[in-house]
C-alpha positions in Angstrom: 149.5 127.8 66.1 150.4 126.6 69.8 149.0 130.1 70.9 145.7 129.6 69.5 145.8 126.3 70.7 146.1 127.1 74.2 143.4 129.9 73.8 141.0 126.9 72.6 142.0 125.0 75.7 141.7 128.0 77.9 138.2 128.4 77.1 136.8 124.9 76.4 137.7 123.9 80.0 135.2 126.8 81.7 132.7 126.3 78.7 132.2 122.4 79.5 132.4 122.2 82.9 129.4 125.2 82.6 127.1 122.7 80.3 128.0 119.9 82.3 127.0 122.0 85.6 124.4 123.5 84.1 122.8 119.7 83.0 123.0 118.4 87.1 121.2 121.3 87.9 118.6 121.0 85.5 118.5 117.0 85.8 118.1 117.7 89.8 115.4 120.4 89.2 112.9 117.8 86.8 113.9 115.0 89.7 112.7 117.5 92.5 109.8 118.7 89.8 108.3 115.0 89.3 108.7 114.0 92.8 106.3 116.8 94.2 104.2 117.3 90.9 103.8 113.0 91.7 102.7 113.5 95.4 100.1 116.5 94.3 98.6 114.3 92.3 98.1 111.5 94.7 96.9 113.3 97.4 94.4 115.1 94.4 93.9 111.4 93.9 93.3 110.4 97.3 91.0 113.3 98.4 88.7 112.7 95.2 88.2 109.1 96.2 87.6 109.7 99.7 84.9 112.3 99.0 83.3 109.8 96.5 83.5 106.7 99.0 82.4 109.1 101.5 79.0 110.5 100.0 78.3 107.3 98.6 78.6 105.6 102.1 76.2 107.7 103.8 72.7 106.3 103.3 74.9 102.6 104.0 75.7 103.9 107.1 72.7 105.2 108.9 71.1 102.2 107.8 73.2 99.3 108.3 73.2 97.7 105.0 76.0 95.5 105.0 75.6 94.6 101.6 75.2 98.3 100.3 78.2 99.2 102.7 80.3 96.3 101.2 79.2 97.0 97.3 79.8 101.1 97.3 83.5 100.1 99.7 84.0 97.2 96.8 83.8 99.7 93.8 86.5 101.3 95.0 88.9 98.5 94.8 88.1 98.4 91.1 91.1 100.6 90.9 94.2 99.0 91.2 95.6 101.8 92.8 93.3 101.5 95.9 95.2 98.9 98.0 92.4 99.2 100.6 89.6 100.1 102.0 88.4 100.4 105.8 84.8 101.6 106.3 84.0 102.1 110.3 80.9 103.1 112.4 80.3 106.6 114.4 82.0 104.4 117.6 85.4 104.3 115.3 84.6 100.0 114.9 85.6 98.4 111.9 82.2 97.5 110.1 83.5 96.4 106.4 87.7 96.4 105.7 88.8 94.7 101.9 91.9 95.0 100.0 93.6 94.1 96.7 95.6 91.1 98.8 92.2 89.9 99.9 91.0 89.9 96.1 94.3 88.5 94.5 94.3 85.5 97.4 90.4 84.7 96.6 91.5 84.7 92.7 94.7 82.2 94.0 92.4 80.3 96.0 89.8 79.4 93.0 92.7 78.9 90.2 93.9 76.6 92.8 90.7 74.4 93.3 90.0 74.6 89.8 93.6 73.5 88.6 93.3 70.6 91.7 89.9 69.6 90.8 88.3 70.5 94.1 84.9 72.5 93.9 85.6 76.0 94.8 83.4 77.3 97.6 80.0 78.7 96.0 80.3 82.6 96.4 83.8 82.5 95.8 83.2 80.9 91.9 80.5 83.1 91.6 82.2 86.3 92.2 85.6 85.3 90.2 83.4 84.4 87.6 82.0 87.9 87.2 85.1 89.6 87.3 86.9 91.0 84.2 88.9 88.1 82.5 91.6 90.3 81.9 91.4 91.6 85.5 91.7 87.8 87.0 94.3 87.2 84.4 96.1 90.4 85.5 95.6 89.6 89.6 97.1 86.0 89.4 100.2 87.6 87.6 100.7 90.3 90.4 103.3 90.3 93.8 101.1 91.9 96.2 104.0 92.2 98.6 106.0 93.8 95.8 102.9 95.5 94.0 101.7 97.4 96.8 104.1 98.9 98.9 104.8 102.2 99.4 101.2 103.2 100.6 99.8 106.4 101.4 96.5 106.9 103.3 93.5 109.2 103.8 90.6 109.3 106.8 87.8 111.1 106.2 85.2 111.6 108.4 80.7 110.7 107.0 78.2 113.2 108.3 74.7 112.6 107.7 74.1 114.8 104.9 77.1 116.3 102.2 76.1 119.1 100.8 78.2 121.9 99.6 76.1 124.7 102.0 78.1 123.0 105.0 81.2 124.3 102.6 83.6 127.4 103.0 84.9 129.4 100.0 88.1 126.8 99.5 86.0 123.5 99.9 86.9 122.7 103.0 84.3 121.3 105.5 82.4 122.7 108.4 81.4 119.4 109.7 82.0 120.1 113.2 78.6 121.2 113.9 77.3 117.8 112.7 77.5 114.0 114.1 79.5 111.5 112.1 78.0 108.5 111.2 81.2 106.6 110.3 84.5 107.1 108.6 86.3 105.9 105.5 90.0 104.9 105.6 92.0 104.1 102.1 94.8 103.3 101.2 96.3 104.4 97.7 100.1 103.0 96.0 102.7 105.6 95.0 103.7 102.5 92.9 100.8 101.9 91.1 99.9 106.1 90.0 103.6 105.7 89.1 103.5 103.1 86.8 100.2 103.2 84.6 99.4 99.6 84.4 95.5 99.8 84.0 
């Protein structure tokens, strides 16, 4: 009996310290798994919206409409997990630059006069008041400082025309040949992709 119970003993010791290894390493693999399969997806992410905000920039651009420059740059932020948005001319100046702080203090700003009984400036109550209730709701509930941290961002140059001719076989521009007209900077949270809050 004490034979068979030191055989047991014998073997359970290897046989649990193997599961137990084997676990870590398969924990430590998902970790290293989701981390990178995470950043793929952002920078998927990122490139997607910077060819969007880039094509739809162009005609903006070469004519100077502030309005349409700040209306295609403004869709944008309709994603939360834009933080922001930089649009600059050819010369590399900062024409148009919004972000989801901007928004969130504007939305502050109004409950505030509102809740005080002070008129709100004129464009500001108009463009709360055509936001998404649930959005404003959502935006006066946030912590930008918390909320938006751990940013990642992506340039991309605008040329006069994007078509796909000016493509090579992977996608990948050959814009060289051409003159910029401006340039698109955004910025996208980690946090945000990571937690799906939308």
């Amino acid at each position: 009996k004490m034979a068979k119970k030191q055989i047991k003993q014998k073997f359970m010791l290897p046989v649990i310290a193997g599961v137990i290894i084997v676990m870590t390493f398969s924990a430590v693999f998902q970790i290293i798994w989701f981390s990178q399969k995470r950043n793929f997806d952002l920078n998927q992410k990122l490139n997607t919206y910077a060819n969007l905000i880039s094509f739809s920039l162009v005609e903006a651009i070469w004519n100077m409409s502030e309005d349409d420059i700040k209306k295609n740059a403004d869709s944008l932020l309709e994603d939360l997990e834009i933080s922001e948005i930089s649009v600059f001319d050819d010369a590399g100046k900062e024409i148009y630059k919004n972000s989801q702080g901007n928004i969130h203090d504007k939305i502050l700003a109004y409950q505030k006069a509102v809740k005080e009984n002070t008129a709100p400036d004129a464009a500001l109550k108009k463009q709360i008041e055509s936001m998404d209730k649930k959005k404003v709701e959502m935006y006066s509930k946030m912590n930008i400082a918390k909320d938006y941290k751990n940013i990642q961002y992506i340039e991309k140059d605008i040329f006069p025309t994007q078509d796909n001719s000016n493509k090579d076989a992977t996608g990948n521009g050959k814009d060289e040949n051409k003159k910029k007209v401006g340039s698109v900077k955004i910025g996208v949270t980690k946090d945000f992709m990571a937690r799906d809050i939308r």
